[in-house]
Every structure is written in structure tokens, then in C-alpha cells.
C-alpha positions as CSV (number, residue, x, y, z in Angstrom):
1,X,-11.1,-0.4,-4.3
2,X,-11.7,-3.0,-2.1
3,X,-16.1,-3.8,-1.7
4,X,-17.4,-5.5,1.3
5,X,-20.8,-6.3,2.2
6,X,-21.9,-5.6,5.8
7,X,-25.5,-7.1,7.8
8,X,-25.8,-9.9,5.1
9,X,-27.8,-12.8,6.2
10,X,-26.3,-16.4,6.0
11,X,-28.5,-19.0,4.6
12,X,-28.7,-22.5,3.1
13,X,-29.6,-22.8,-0.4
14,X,-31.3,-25.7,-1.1
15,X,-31.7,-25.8,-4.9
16,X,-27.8,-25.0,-5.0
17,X,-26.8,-27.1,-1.7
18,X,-24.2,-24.5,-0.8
19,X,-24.5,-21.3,1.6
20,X,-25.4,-18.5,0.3
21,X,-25.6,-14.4,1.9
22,X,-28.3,-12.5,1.3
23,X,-29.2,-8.8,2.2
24,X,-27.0,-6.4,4.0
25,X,-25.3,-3.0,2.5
26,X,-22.0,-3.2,-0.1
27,X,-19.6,-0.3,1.3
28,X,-16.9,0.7,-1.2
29,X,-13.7,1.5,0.8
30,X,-10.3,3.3,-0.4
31,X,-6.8,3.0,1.1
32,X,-5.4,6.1,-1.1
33,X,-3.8,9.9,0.2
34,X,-7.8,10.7,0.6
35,X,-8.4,8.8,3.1
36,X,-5.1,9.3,4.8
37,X,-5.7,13.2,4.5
38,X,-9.6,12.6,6.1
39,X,-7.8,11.1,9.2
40,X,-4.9,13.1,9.6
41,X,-7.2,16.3,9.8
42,X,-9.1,14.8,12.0
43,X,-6.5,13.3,14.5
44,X,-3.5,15.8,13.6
45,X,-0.7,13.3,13.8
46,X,0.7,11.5,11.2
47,X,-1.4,7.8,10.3
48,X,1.8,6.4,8.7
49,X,3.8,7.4,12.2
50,X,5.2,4.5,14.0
51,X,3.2,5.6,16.9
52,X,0.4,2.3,17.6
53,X,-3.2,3.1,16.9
54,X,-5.8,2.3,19.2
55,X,-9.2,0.6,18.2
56,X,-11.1,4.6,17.8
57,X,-8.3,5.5,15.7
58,X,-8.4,2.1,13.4
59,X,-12.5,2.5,13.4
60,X,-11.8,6.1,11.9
61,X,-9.4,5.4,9.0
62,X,-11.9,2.8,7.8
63,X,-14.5,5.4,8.2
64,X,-12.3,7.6,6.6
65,X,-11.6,5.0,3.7
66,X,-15.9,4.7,2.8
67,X,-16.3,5.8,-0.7
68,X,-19.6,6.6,-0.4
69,X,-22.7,7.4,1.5
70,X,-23.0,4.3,4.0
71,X,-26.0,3.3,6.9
72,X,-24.3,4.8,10.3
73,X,-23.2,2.8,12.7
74,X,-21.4,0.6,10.0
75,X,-18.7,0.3,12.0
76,X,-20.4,-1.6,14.7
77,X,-21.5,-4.5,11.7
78,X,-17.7,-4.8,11.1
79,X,-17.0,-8.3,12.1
80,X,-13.5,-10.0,12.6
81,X,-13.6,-11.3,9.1
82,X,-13.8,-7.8,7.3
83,X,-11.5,-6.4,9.6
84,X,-9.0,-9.1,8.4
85,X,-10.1,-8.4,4.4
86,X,-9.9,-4.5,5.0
87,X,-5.9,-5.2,6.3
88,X,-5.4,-7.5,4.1
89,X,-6.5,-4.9,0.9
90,X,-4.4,-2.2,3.3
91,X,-1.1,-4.2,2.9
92,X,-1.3,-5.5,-0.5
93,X,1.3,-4.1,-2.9
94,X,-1.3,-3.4,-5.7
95,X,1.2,-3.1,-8.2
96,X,3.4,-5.5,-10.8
97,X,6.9,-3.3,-10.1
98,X,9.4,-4.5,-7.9
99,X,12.5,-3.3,-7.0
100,X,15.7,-4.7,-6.7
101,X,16.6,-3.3,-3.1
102,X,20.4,-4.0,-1.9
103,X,19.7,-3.2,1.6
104,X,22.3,-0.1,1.8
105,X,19.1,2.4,1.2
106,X,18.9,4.5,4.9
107,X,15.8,4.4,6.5
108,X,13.9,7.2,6.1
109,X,14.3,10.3,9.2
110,X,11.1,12.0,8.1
111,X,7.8,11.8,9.4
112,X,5.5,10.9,6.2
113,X,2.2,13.0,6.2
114,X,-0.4,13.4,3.9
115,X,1.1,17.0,3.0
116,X,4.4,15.8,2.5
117,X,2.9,12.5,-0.2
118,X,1.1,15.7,-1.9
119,X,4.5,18.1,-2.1
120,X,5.9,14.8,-3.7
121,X,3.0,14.2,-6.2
122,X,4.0,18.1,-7.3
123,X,7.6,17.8,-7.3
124,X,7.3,14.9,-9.5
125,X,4.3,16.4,-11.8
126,X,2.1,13.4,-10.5
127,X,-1.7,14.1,-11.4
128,X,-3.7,15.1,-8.5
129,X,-5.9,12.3,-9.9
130,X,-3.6,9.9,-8.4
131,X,-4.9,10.9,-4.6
132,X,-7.6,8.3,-5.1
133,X,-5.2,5.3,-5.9
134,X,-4.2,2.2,-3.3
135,X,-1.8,4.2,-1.5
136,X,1.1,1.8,-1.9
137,X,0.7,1.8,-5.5
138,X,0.8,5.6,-5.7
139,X,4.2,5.4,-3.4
140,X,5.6,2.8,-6.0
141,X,5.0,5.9,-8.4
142,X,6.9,8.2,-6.3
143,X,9.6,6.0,-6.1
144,X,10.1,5.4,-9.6
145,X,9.8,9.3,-10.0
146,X,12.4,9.7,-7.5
147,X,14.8,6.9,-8.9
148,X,14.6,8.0,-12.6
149,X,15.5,10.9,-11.6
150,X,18.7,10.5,-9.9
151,X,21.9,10.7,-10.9
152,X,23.5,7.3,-11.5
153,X,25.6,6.4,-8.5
154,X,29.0,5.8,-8.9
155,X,30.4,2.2,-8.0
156,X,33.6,2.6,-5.8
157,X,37.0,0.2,-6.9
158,X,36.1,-2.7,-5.0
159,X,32.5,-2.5,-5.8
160,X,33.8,-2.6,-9.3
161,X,35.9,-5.3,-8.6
162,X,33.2,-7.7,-6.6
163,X,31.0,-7.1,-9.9
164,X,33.2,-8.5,-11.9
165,X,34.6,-11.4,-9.7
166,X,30.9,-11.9,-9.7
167,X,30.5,-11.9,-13.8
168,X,33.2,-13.6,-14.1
169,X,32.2,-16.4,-12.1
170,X,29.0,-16.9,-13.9
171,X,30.7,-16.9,-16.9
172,X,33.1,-19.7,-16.1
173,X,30.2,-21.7,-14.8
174,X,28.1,-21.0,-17.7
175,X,31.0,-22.0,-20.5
176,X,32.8,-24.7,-17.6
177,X,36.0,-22.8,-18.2
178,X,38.3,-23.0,-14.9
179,X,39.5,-19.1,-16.3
């Protein structure tokens, strides 16, 4: 959950010698399948799409993203430097997994919607809880889900055969063996 603080007044503390804000309204915001679901009803194309988005469509997804009650006409307190922190939370991977990607994967032919993130959650016996997690974090999820659960794929001769040219270099240069 990312918290930002809108209409907060800059000032000079003396005692401290160091500027401090004061006032203005915290908003809690979400990047999670909520917020994605909020904005695909209302737009009724996919947010993930690689269509661009224009500025009303950006201003509705962090709409969409508010937790809670908020002061209308938030949006128009929004300045250049939350806008850069709500992309920034947006992008971040939120997670400690990685994934050790050989760049033969296919890029995926369908369109990702909120529906299709939810038939995946069941398929996989996520928790609907899950809905209100960063939504990269709950994709890592689905990933895993997807990848234990696939057969192991089978390496083909020379695949076999470059793994173990491979070893077997690393073991000469570990032991300094010529073979």
C-alpha cells in the first residue's frame, strides 16, 4: 500500500533547521486486481492492454487505486512528484522471487483482463484475499502456480549436450584440469 499525503504545507522549522510539511490529507492507494477491476468496468477495455492511456484514463486508475474515503477533487492536488511516487509504487516488483528466464518463453497472445487474473486465482485455488495485493506480486503468485505445475520439459540431445560442455567446463576451471 503505497500512502501519500496531498495539500501539505511546506514550511521552515526553526527549532529543527530543516523543512518540514504540515497539514494536507494522507490517501492510501492500491495497485492490486481491485483497482484494475474498478477501471476496467468503468472504461470496458483492458488497463493492462498495450493500447496508451490518456491523462482521464491515468487520473481514473489512481482514483480507482484510493483505499479509502478521500476529499474530491484529490486529483487536481496531485503534483508531478506523487505522480512519479504513484509509478514508481506501480512498477515495483514487490516481491523477493525471481526467476531465472532463458528468453525462449513466447510472449503472451492474450489480452489480460481483470476476469481472466480472477479465472487464474481459481484455477490455481488462489484466495480471493489475494485481489487486494500489489498486483505484480499477486502475478509472481500465478506464475509460480503455473510453473509448479507443469510438467518438466524435456531437454532435446544438443541441449543435453551444451549442458554438459557447460559443466564440464566449470569443472575443469574449478579443479585447473585441461580434461
Amino acid at each position: 500500500m503505497l500512502k501519500i499525503v496531498i495539500g501539505a504545507v511546506e514550511m521552515f522549522d526553526e527549532g529543527s533547521q530543516r523543512f518540514v510539511k504540515e497539514g494536507g490529507t494522507e490517501v492510501r492507494l492500491e495497485h492490486s486486481l481491485v483497482s484494475l477491476s474498478k477501471w476496467e468496468s468503468k472504461f470496458e477495455k483492458p488497463f493492462l492492454g498495450k493500447d496508451d492511456k490518456t491523462a482521464e484514463e491515468i487520473l481514473a486508475y489512481i482514483e480507482a487505486m484510493v483505499v479509502e474515503e478521500v476529499p474530491e477533487g484529490f486529483l487536481s492536488k496531485l503534483s508531478e512528484e506523487h505522480i512519479t511516487e504513484i509509478n514508481d509504487y506501480i512498477n515495483a516488483k514487490m516481491t523477493a522471487t525471481w526467476f531465472n528466464d532463458h528468453g525462449d518463453a513466447p510472449a503472451a497472445k492474450e489480452t489480460i483482463t481483470s476476469e481472466l487474473i480472477y479465472y487464474w486465482m481459481i484455477s490455481f485455488q488462489i484466495p480471493f484475499e489475494c485481489e487486494t495485493w500489489h498486483l505484480n506480486r499477486l502475478f509472481t503468485l500465478i506464475r509460480i502456480c503455473n510453473l509448479k505445475g507443469a510438467k518438466p520439459k524435456k531437454m532435446s540431445r544438443s541441449e543435453v549436450a551444451k549442458r554438459n560442455r557447460e559443466l564440464n567446463a566449470q569443472r575443469k576451471a574449478r579443479l585447473g584440469t585441461s580434461g
